[in-house]
C-alpha positions as CSV (number, residue, x, y, z in Angstrom):
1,X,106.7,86.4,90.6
2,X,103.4,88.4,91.9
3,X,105.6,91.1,92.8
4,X,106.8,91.5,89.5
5,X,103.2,91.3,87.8
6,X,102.2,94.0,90.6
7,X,104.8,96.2,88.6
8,X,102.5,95.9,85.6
9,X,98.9,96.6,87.2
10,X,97.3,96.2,90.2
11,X,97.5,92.5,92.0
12,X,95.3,91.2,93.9
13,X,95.4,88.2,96.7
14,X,92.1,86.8,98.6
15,X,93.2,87.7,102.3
16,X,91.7,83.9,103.2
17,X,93.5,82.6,101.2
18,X,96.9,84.1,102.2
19,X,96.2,83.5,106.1
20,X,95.4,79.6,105.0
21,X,99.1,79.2,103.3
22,X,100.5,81.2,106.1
23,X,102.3,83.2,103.8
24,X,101.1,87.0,104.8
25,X,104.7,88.0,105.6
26,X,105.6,87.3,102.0
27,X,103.1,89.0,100.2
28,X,104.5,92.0,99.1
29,X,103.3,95.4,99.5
30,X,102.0,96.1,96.2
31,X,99.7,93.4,96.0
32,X,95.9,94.5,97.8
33,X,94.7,91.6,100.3
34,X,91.0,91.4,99.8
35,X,88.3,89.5,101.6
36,X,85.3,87.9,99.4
37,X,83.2,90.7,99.3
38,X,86.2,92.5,98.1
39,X,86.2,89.8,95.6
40,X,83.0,90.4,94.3
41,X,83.3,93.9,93.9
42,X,86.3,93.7,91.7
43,X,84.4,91.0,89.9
44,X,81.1,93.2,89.1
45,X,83.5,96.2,89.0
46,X,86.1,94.8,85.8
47,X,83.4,92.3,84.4
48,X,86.6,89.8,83.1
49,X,87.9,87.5,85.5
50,X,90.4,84.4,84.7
51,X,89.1,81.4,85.1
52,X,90.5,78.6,86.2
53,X,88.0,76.0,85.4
């Protein structure tokens, strides 16, 4: 499924987040593993996040 929305823009997946669910061989190559100050850059960077809460 995030493979196909990498087909429509960029993806993005915290790399701690990944590692925690053991799942870093599934990610595919189109989605960009960031750590948390990765995070934040993209946050101050695009301004509108999702938000879960």
């Amino acid at each position: 499924m995030l493979a196909d929305l990498a087909t429509q823009g960029r993806v993005y997946a915290l790399q701690g987040d990944v590692d925690a669910r053991g799942i870093s061989s599934k990610v595919a190559d189109n989605i960009k593993l960031v750590d948390y100050a990765g995070f934040v850059d993209l946050v101050v960077e695009h301004g509108t996040a999702v938000s879960w809460v």
